[in-house]
C-alpha positions, 0 to 999 in steps of 0.5 A, a space after each residue: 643535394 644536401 650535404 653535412 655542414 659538419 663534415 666540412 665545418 668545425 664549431 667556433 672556426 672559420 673555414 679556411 679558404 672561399 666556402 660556398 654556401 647555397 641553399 633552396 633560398 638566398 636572401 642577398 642584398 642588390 640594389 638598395 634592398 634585399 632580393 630572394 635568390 632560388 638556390 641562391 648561392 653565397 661565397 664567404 672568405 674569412 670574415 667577409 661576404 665575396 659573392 651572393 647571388 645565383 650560380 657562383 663561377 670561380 673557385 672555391 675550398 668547398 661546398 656546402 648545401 643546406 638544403 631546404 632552408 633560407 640563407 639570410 643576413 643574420 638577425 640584429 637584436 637592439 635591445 637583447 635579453 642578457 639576463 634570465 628574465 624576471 619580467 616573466 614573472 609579472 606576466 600573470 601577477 600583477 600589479 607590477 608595483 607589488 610584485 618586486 617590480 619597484 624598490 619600496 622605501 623600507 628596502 632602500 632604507 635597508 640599503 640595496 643589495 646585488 641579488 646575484 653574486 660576480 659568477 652568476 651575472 657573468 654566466 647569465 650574460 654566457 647563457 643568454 648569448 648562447 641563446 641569442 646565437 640559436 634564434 640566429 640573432 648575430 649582433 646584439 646590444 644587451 639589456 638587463 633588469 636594474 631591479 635586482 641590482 644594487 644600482 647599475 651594472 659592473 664593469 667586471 660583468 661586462 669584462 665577462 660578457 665581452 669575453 663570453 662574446 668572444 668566445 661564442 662568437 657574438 657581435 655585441 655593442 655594450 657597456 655597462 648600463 647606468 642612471 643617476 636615479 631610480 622609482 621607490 614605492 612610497 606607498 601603494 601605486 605611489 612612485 616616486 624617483 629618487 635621485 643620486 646624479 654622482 651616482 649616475 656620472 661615475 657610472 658614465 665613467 666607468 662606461 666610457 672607460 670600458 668603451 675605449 679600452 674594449 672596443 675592438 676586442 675579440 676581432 672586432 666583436 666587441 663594439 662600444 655602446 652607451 647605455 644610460 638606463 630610462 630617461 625618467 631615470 637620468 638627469 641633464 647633467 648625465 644626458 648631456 653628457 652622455 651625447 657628448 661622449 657618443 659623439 667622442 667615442 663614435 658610438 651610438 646611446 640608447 636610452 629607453 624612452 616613450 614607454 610607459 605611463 609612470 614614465 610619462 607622468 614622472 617626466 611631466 611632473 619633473 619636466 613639464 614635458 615627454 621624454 622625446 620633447 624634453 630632450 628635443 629642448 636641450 638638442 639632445 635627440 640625434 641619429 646616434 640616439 636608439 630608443 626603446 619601445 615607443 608604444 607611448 610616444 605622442 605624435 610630436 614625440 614622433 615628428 621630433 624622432 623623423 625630424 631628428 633621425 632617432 631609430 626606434 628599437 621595437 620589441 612587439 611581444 614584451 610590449 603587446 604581453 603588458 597591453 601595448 603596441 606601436 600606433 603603429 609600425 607602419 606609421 611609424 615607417 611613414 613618418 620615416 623613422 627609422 625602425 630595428 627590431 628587439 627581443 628583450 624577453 624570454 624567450 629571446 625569438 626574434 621570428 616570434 617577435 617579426 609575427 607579433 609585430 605583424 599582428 599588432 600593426 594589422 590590429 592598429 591600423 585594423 587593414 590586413 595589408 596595413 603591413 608585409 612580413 618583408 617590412 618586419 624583416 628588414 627592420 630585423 636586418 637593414 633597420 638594426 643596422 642603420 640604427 647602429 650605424 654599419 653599412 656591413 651588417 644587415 645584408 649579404 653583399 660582397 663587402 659585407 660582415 659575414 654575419 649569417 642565420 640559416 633557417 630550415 624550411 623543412 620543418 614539419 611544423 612549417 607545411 605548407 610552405 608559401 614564400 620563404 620569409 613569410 613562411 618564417 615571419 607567420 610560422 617560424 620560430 628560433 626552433 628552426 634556426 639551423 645555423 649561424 656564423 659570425 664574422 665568418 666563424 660558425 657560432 652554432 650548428 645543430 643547436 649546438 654552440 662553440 664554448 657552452 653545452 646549452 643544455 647543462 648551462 639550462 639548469 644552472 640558468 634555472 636554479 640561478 633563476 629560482 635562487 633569485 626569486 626567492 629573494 623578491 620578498 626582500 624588495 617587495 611592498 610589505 615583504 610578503 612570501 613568495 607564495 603570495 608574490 607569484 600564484 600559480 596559474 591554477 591552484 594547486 591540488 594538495 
């Protein structure tokens, strides 16, 4: 019978005592894979997992059913949307080179500028984190544009999004992201990347500084993590050293990689080479490395990401919106390279993203068996954890983080109901999470969070957003309004 979590849990807390969970469904963890457990049942005490599995023996503080709904190790985010998501804009107006999407050479000459003032980067750091804990995403590693940047990130807004991790309750690995280069327009579908390495090298400073004195923070939420910017973006001075300091500090490096075609004609046309190659010549690739999205990589470019234990970050939907996918996640997994998912767009749904990597393998590979909905979660769950290196993270087993996303079942727009994770793989979205704990505390209930009233902090997210685009003509090519930037998708009856 179905109880009220709220009766027994309270927001942002952990509940005192071993609390039991169940649910119509468990997804726990035995025997090296992940087992669906009928009215399954899942025992937590402070931060930890005790028991998961069927009937529960010992005793516990209380007792709390879920109903129909699936109890599930909560969602691993690689490359997670922390900012309001200027890409949205491109979807529909293209080409991107004309739209804001690269700096031209009369706004560089001018000097660039931070388009958001200190408050309103921290805010969209809060509000994406919220929305990253209601499609019951726990552990996040954030990602934001540079486009509107004056160059790379700050230290002060990651001190604000450590903190707004703590606070709502969000296991995140992060730094400041940083690049010692960036492309400038030269003239119509001309880019060319310009390059300040001391730029670049103090950014790595600052982030390695952030890393050893934030790591651990807010009771081990906070968790370092390098994040140079693209690799056409960086030099070998500032690559190398970077794999240093990830080896140094433990951490892991992401580094965005393979991912598009300027990318590859600006690395041939520095290097000689792709990304993968060029950094596989300097023993550059490891297993500390994760690399976004992949959808270019040639074959070599994938021997040397098996052969050198690189974990790819795949983000289905941003990637399929701009005309690419991966050929394909399931060759990919074949070839032993080990694959995590990502969001890094709005929204920030990963059970979208699990379909639309679904459809897009399947399309690849032109077989509807080519790939199963469980392939796609584990990537979500045991391949985000893998690439980051946690064992206790991923899963729910005695031992493991109690990081936890329950997702109702019953949701009308879910009937029929079939298996529970291809239910939610093939008809699921974020909309259906119900709840979400971190490290044992309760981040969300309800769409409820702990320490942000979503739903006011939308229209300041909105305004913030406007407020921005108003801007673009200031870094687009010829400056033009924004009427002219951004049609409306029909014209509009005056």
């Amino acid at each position: 019978m179905t109880s009220d979590p709220s009766r027994h849990l309270v927001l942002g807390e952990r509940p005192k005592g071993p609390t039991l969970l169940s649910a119509a469904w468990l997804l726990a963890h035995r025997d090296g894979t992940h087992h669906l457990v009928p009215n399954g049942e899942l025992v937590i005490d402070g931060g930890a997992v005790v028991y998961a599995g069927p009937r529960f023996e010992g005793e516990v503080a209380r007792c709390i059913d879920f109903g129909t709904a699936l109890i599930s190790p909560g969602l691993i985010d690689l490359d997670a949307l922390s900012d309001l998501d200027t890409y949205l804009l491109v979807t529909d107006n293209q080409p991107g080179w004309a739209k804001g999407r690269i700096w031209p050479r009369s706004y560089v000459e001018r000097g660039p500028y931070e388009m958001y003032s200190p408050d309103e980067l921290a805010f969209q750091k809060r509000f994406a984190f919220g929305l990253l804990l209601l499609n019951g995403i726990t552990t996040a590693a954030p990602i934001a544009s540079l486009y509107y940047r004056q160059w790379a990130e700050t230290v002060a807004e990651f001190d604000a999004a450590a903190d707004a991790a703590g606070d709502l309750g969000l296991r995140v690995f992060l730094s400041p992201a940083y690049r010692s280069g960036g492309m400038v327009l030269e003239e119509p579908g001309r880019m060319e990347p310009v390059f300040d390495e001391e730029k670049g090298l103090r950014g790595l400073a600052d982030a390695i500084a952030f890393i050893q004195r934030r790591h651990g923070s807010h009771g081990s939420l906070v968790n370092g993590m390098l994040a140079p910017d693209r690799v056409e973006t960086c030099t070998l001075t500032l690559l190398q050293r970077t794999m240093a300091a990830a080896r140094d500090l433990d951490c892991r490096a992401r580094l965005h990689m393979a991912q598009g075609a300027m990318e590859l004609d600006v690395m041939r046309k520095l290097h000689g080479a792709t990304g993968p190659r060029w950094m596989a010549d300097h023993g550059l690739l490891g297993e500390r490395l994760i690399a976004p999205h992949g959808t270019y990589a040639t074959a070599e470019d994938l021997r040397l990401y098996a052969d050198n234990g690189v974990s790819l970050a795949h983000s289905p939907l941003v990637s399929a919106r701009m005309g690419s996918v991966l050929n394909s996640f399931a060759s990919y997994r074949k070839l032993g390279i080990n694959i995590g998912m990502a969001t890094d767009t709005a929204p920030p749904d990963m059970l979208m993203n699990l379909l639309a990597g679904l459809i897009a393998c399947r399309i690849a590979e032109k077989k509807s068996d080519a790939v199963r909905s469980a392939e796609l979660f584990d990537a979500a769950t045991l391949g985000g954890a893998k690439a980051l290196g946690r064992t206790d993270l991923g899963r729910l087993a005695a031992g493991a983080r109690a990081d936890i996303a329950v997702f109702r079942l019953d949701d009308p727009y879910l009937t029929p109901s079939v298996d529970p994770v291809t239910t939610l793989v093939v008809g699921g979205s974020g909309k259906v999470t119900q709840a979400t704990f971190v490290d044992g505390r309760l981040s969300m209930l309800d769409g409820k969070l702990a320490g942000l009233d979503i739903v006011k902090a939308r229209e300041q997210a909105q305004a913030q957003f406007e407020g921005l685009v108003a801007k673009y003509p200031d870094r687009s090519w010829q400056h033009p309004p924004v009427a002219e930037l951004f049609s409306p998708s029909y014209p509009l009856w005056k």
